[in-house]
Rosetta silent file (secondary structure, phi, psi, omega in degrees, C-alpha in Angstrom):
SEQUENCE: XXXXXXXXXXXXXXXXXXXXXXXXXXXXXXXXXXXXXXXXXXXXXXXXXXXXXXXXXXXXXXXXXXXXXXXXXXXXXXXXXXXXXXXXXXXXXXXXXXXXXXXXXXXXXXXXXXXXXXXXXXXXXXXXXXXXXXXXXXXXXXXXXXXXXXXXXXXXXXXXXXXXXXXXXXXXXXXXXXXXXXXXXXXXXXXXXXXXXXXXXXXXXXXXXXXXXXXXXXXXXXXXXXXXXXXXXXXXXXXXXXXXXXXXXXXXX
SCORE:     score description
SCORE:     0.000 S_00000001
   1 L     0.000  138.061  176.613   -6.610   22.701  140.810 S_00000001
   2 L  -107.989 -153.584 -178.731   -9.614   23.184  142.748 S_00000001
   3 H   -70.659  -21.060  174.020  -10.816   25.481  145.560 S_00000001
   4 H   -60.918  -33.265 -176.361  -10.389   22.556  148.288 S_00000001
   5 H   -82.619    2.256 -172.506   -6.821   22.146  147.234 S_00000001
   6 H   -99.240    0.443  170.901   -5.504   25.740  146.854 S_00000001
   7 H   -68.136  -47.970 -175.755   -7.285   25.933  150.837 S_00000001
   8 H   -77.788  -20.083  167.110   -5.234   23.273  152.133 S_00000001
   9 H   -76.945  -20.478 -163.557   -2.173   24.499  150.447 S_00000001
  10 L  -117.501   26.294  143.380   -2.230   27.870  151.828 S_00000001
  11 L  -114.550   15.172  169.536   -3.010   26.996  155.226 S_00000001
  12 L   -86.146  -40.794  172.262   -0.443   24.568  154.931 S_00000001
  13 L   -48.890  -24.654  179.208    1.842   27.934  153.850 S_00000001
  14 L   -80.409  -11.020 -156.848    0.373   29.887  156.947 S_00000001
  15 L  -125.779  -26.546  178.223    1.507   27.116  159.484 S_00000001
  16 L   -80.124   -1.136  175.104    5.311   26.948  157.905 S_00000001
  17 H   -86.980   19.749 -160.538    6.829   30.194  158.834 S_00000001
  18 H   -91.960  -20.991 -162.566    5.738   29.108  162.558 S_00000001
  19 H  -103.838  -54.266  162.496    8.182   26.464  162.007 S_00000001
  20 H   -73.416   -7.580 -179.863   10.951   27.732  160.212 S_00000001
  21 L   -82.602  112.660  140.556   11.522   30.932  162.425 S_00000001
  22 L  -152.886  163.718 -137.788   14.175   30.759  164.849 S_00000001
  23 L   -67.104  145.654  172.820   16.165   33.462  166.436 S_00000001
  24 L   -99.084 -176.776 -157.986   19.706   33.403  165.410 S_00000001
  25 L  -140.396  107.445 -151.022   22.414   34.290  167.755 S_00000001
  26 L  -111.546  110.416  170.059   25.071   37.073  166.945 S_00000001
  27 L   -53.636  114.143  177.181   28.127   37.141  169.379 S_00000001
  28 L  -124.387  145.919 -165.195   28.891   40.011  170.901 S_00000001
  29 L   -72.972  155.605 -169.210   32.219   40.910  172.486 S_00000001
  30 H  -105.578  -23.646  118.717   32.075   41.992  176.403 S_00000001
  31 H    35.856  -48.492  173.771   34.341   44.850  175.572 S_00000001
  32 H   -94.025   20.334  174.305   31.056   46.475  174.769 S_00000001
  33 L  -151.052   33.423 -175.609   29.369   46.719  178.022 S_00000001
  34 L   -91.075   40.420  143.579   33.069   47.279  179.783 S_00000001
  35 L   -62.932  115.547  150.352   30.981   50.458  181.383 S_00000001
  36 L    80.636   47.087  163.394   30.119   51.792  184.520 S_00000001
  37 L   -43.701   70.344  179.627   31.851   49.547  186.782 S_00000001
  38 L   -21.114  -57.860  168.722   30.296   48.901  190.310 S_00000001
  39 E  -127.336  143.822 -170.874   33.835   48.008  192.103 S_00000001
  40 E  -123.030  128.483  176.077   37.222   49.383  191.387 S_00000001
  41 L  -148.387  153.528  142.903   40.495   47.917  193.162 S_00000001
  42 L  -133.118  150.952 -179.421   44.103   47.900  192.880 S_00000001
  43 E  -167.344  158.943 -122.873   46.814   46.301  194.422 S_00000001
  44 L   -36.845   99.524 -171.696   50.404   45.994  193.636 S_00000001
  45 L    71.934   13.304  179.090   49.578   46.911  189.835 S_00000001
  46 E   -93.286  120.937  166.032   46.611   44.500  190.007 S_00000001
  47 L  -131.814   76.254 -173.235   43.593   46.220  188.528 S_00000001
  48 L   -55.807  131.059  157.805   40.501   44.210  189.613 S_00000001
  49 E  -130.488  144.690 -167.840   36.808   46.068  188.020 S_00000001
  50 E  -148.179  131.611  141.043   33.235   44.156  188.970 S_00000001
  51 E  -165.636  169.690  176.754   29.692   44.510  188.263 S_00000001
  52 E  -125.409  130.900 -168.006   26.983   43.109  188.012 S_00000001
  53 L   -12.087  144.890 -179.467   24.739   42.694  184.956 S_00000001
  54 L  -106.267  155.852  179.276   21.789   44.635  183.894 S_00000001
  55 L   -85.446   28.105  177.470   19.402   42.887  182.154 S_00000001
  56 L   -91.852  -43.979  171.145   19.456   45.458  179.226 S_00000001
  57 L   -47.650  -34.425 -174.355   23.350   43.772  179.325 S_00000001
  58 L   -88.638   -6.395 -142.637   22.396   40.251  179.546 S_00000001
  59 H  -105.578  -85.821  158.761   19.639   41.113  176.638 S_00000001
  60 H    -2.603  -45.291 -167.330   22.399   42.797  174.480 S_00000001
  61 H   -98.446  -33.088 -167.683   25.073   39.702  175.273 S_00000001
  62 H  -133.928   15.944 -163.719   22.672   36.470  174.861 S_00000001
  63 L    25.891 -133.790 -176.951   19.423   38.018  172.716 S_00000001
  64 L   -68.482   -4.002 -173.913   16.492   36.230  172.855 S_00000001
  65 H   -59.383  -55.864  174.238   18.390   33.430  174.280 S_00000001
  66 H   -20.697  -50.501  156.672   18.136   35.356  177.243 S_00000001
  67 H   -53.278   -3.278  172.054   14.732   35.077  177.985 S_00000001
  68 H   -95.203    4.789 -165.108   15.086   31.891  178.856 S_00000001
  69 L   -86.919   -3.313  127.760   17.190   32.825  181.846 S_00000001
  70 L    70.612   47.617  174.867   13.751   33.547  183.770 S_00000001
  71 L    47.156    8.484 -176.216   15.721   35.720  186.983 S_00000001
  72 L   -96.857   42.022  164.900   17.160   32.290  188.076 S_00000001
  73 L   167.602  137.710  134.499   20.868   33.006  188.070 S_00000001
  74 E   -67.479  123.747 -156.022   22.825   36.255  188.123 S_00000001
  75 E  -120.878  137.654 -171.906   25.817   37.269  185.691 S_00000001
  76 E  -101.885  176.108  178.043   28.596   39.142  187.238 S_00000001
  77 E  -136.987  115.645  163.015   31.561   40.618  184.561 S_00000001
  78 E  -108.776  120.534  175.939   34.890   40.511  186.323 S_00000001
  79 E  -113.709 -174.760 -155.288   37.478   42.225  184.492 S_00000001
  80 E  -154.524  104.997  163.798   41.665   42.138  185.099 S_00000001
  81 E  -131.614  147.406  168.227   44.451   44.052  184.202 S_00000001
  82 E  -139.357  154.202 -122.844   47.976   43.727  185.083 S_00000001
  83 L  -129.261  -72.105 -122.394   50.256   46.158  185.239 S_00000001
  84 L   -93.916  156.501 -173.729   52.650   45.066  187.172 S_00000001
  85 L   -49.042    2.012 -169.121   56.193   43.048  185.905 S_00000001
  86 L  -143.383  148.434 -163.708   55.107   39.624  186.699 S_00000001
  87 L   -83.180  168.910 -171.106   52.783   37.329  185.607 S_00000001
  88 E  -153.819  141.976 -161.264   49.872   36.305  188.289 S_00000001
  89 E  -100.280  161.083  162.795   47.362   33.252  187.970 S_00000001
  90 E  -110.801  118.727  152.261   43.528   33.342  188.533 S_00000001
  91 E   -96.539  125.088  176.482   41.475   30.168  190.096 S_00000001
  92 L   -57.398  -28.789  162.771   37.659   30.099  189.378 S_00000001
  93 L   -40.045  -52.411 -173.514   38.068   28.316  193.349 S_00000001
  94 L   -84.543   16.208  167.311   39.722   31.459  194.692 S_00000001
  95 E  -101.342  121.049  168.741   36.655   33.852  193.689 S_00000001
  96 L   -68.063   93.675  167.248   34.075   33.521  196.762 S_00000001
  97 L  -165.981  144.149  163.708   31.438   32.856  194.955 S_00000001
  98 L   -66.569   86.734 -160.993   28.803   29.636  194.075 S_00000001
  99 L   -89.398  148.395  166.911   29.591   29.694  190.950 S_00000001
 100 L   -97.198  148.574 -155.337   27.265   27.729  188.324 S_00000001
 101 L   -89.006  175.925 -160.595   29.056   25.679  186.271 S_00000001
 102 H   -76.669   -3.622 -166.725   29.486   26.154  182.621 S_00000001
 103 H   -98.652  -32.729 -157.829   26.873   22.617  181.752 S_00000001
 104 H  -117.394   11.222  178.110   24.088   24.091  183.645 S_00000001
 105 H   -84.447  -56.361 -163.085   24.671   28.149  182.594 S_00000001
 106 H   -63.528  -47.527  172.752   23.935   26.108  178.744 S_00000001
 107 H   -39.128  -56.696  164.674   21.537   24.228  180.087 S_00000001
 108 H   -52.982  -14.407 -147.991   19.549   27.567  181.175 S_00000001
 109 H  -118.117  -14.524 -164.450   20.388   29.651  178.384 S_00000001
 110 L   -99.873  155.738  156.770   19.550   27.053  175.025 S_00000001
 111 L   -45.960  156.651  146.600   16.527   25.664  173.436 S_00000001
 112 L   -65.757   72.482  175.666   15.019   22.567  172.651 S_00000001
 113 H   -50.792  -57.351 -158.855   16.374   21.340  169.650 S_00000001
 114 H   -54.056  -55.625  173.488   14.957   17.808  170.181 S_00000001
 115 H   -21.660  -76.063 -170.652   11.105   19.436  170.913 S_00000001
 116 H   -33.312  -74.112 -136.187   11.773   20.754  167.204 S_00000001
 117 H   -66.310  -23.601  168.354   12.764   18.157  166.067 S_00000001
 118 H   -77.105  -61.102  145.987   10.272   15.496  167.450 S_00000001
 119 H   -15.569  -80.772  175.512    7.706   18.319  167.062 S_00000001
 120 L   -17.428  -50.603  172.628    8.253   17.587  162.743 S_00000001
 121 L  -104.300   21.796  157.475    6.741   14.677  163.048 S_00000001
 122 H   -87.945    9.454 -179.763    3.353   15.222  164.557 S_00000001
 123 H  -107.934  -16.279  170.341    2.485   17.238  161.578 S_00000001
 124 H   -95.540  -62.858 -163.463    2.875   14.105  159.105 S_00000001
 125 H   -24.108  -88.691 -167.116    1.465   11.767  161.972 S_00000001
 126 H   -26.923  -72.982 -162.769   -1.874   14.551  162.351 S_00000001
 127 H   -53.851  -44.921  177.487   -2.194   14.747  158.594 S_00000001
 128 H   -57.049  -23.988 -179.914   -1.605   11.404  157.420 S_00000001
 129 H   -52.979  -55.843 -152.918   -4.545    9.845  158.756 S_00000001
 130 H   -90.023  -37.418  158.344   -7.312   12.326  157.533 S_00000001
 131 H   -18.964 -116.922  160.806   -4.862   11.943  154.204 S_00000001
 132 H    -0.758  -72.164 -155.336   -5.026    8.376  153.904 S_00000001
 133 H   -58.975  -53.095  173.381   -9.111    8.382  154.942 S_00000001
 134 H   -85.993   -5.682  160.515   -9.724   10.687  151.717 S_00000001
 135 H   -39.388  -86.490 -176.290   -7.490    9.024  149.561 S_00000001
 136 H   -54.927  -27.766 -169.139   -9.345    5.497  149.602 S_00000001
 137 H   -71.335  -50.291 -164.333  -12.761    7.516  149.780 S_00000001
 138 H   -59.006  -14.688  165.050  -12.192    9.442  146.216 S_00000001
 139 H   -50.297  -86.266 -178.451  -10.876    5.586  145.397 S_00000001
 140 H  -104.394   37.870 -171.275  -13.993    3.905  145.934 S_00000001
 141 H  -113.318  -30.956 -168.390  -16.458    6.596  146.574 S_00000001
 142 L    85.325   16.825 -152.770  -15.458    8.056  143.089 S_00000001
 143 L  -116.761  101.305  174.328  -15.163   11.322  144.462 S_00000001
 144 H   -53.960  -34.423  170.150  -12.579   13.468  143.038 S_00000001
 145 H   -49.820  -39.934 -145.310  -12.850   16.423  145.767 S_00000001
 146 H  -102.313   -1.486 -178.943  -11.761   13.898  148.605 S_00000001
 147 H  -112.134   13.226  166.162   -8.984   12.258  146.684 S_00000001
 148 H  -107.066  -13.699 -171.465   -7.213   16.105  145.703 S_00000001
 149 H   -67.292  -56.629 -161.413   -8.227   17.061  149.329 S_00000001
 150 H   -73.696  -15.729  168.733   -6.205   14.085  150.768 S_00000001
 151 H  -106.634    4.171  148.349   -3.133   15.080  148.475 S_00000001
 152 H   -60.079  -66.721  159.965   -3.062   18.120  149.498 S_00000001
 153 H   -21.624  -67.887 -153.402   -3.210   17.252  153.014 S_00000001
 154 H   -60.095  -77.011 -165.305   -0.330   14.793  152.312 S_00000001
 155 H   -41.235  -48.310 -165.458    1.644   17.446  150.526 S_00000001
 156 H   -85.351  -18.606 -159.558    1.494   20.213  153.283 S_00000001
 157 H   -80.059  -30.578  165.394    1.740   17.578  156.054 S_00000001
 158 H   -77.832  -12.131  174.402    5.459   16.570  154.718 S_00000001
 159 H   -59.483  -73.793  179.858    6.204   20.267  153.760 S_00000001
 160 H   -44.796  -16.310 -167.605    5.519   21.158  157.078 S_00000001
 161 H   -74.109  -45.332 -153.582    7.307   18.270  158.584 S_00000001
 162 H   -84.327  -49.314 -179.334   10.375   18.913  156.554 S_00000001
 163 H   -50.200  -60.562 -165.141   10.133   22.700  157.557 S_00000001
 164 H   -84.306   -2.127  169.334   10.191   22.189  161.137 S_00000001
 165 H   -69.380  -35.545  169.122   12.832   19.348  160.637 S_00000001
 166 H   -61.080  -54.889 -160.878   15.052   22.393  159.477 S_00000001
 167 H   -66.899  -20.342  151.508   14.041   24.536  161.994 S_00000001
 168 H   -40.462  -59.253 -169.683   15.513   21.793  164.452 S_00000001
 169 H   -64.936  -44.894  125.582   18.306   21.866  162.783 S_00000001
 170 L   -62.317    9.168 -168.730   19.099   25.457  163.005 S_00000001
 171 L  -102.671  -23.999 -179.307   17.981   25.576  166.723 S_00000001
 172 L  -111.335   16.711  145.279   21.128   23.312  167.429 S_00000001
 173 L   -85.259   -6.058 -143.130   23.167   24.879  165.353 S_00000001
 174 L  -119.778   -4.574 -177.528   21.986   28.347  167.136 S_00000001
 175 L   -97.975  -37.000 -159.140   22.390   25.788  170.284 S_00000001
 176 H   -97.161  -38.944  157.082   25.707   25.154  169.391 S_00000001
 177 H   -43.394  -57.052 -168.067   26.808   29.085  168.819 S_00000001
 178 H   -62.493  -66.699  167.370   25.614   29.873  172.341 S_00000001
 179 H   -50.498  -21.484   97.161   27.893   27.038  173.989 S_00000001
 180 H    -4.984  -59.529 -160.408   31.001   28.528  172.109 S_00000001
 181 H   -89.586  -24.967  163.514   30.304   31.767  173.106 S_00000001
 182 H   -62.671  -14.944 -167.153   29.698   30.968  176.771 S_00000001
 183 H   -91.931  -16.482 -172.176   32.145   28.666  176.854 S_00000001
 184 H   -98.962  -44.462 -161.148   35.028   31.551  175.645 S_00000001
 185 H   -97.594   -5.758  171.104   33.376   34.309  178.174 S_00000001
 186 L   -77.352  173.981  177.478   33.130   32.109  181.366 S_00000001
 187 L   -83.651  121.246  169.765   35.790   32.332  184.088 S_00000001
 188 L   -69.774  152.513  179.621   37.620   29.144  183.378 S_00000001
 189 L   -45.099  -36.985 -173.383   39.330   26.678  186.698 S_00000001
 190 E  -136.660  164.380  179.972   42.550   28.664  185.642 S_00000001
 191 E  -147.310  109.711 -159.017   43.602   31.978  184.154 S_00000001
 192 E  -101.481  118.876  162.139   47.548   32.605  183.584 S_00000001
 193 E  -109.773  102.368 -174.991   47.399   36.445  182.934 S_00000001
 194 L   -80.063  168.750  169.524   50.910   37.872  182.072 S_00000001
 195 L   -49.960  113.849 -178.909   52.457   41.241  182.240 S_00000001
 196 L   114.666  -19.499 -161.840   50.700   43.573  180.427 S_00000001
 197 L   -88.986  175.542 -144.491   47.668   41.487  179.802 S_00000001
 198 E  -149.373  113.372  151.610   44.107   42.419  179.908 S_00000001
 199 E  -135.194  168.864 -142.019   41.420   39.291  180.833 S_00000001
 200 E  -141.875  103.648 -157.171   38.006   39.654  180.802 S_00000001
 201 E  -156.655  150.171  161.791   35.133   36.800  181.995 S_00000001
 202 E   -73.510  168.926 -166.863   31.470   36.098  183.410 S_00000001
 203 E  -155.629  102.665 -148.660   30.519   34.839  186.461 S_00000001
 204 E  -111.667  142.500  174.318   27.470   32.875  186.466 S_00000001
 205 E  -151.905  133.798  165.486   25.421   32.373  190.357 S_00000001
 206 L   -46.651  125.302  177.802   22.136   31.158  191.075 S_00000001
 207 L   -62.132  -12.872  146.450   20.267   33.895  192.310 S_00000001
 208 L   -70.737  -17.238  163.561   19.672   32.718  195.480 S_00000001
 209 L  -108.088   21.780  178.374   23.164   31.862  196.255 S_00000001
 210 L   -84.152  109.844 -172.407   24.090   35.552  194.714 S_00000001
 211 L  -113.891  148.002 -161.995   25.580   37.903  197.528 S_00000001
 212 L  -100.892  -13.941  169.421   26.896   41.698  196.194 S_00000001
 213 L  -124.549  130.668  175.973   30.174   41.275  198.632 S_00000001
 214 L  -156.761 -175.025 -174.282   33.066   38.434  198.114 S_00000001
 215 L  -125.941  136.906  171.041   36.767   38.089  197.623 S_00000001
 216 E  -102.149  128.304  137.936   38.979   37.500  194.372 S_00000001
 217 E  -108.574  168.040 -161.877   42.092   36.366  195.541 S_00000001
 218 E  -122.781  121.447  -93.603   44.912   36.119  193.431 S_00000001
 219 E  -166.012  160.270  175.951   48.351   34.299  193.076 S_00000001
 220 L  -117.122  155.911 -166.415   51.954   35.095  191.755 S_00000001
 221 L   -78.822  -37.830  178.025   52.661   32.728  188.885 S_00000001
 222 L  -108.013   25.296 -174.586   55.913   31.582  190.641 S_00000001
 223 L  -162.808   69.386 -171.743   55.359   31.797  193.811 S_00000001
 224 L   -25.601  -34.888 -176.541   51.791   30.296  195.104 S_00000001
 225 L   -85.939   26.149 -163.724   52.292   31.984  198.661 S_00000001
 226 L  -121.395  121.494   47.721   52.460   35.430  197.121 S_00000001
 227 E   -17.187  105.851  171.711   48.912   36.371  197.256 S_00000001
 228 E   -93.275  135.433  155.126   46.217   39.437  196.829 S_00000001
 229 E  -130.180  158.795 -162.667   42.956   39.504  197.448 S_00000001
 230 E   -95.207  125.008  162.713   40.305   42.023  196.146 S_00000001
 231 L   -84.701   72.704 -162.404   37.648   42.663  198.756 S_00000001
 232 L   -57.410  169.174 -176.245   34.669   43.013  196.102 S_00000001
 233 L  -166.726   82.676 -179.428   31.646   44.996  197.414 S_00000001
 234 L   -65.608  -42.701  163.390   28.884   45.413  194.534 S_00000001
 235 L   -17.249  -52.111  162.765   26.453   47.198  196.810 S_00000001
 236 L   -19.233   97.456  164.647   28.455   50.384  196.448 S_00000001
 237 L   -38.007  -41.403 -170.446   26.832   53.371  194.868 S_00000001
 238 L   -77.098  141.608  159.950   29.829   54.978  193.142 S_00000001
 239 L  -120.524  139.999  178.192   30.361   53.659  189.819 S_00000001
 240 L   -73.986  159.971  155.278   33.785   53.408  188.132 S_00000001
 241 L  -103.781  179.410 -175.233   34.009   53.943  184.140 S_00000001
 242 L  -124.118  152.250 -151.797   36.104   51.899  183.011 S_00000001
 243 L   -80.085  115.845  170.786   40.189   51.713  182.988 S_00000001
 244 E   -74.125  164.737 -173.859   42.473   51.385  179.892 S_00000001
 245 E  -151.403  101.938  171.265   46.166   50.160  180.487 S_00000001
 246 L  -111.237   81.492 -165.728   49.016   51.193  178.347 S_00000001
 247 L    96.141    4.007 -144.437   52.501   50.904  178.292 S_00000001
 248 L    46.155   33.211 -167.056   51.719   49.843  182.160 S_00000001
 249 L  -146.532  149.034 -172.691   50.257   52.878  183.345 S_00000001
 250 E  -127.874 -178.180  172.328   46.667   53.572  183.578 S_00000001
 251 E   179.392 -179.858 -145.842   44.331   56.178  183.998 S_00000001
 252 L  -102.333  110.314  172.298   40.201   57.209  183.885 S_00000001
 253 L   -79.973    0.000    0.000   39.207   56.809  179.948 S_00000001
């Protein structure tokens, strides 16, 4: 092989790891940033905790995915415990908040698989031409440099093609991770939390409709007119740590 064609193979090797790298996406439980709690409330045996995200939190919880959230929404962590002998419902309605809905928090937070994947083929497209063009000249020109040049060309332009056709491929699956795990940590329309139970959920708001005081209210499972509400107030300076529940009795871990 000669020196045109081992050029064109290794800059076709320099242009594929550009193609196959992309960031994977490692779940992490919110359990692990259940710290340092802005607001603390209880009421009867109701143990509402709020705060709201840091980005070292949101960085930690979404990776690099994160970066794509570009300060346009705010993520709040509302946690729940109840204590008390009866079960009590949640509605994603009754939290005063805009909340954004779970289509357009994915929408914010994933990639472009399709870019990739359209992307693939402008690298055979580019190549084939100049291909092609040195093919037929070492054809009838006689010129062996221009007909290993053009299959070289050829060679790297479907490597690369193929490469970033992967890299598509793992951007929706790494698309598809992200929607699972957002889809498990948002606050859902309803939340039946029984005695004893522990729940745990995001809160996603545009940052422009994001205010640091609102109300959770709350429900009795059998009895709709039985109601609490939590007067949240994120503003606060004191921070809570945050509260374990055992046996129905709590305390400062």
């Amino acid at each position: 092989m000669n020196k045109v064609n081992i050029r064109f193979l290794l800059a076709g090797l320099v242009l594929l790891p550009g193609c196959i790298r992309v960031p994977s996406y490692n779940r992490k439980p919110l359990k692990s940033i259940s710290d340092s709690f802005t607001y603390y409330g209880v009421e009867k045996n109701i143990i509402v905790q709020v705060k709201r995200l840091t980005e070292d939190n949101i960085q930690y919880l979404f990776g690099s995915r994160s970066q794509q959230k570009d300060d346009s929404f705010e993520v709040i962590y509302l946690s729940v415990h109840n204590i008390s002998p009866i079960p009590y419902l949640l509605f994603a309605a009754d939290i005063d908040c805009t909340m954004l809905p779970y289509k357009e928090v994915i929408k914010r937070l994933k990639t472009s698989s399709i870019t990739r994947l359209v992307g693939s083929i402008v690298p055979i497209h580019v190549i084939a031409y100049p291909s092609a063009y040195l093919l037929v000249s070492g054809a009838f020109l006689s010129v062996p440099i221009a007909a290993y040049a053009g299959i070289s060309l050829a060679i790297a332009g479907v490597g690369l093609g193929l490469a970033c056709v992967g890299a598509g491929i793992k951007s929706i699956v790494m698309n598809t991770h992200i929607s699972k795990d957002i889809k498990e940590k948002i606050v859902p329309k309803k939340v039946i939390i029984k005695s004893g139970d522990h729940y745990e959920g995001l809160i996603f708001v545009k940052s422009s409709d994001y205010k640091p005081q609102f109300k959770v209210t709350m429900h009795e499972y059998n009895n709709n007119e039985c109601k609490i509400i939590f007067d949240v107030n994120l503003s606060n300076l004191h921070i809570f740590p945050f509260i374990k529940t055992t046996n129905y009795t709590y305390g400062l871990s």
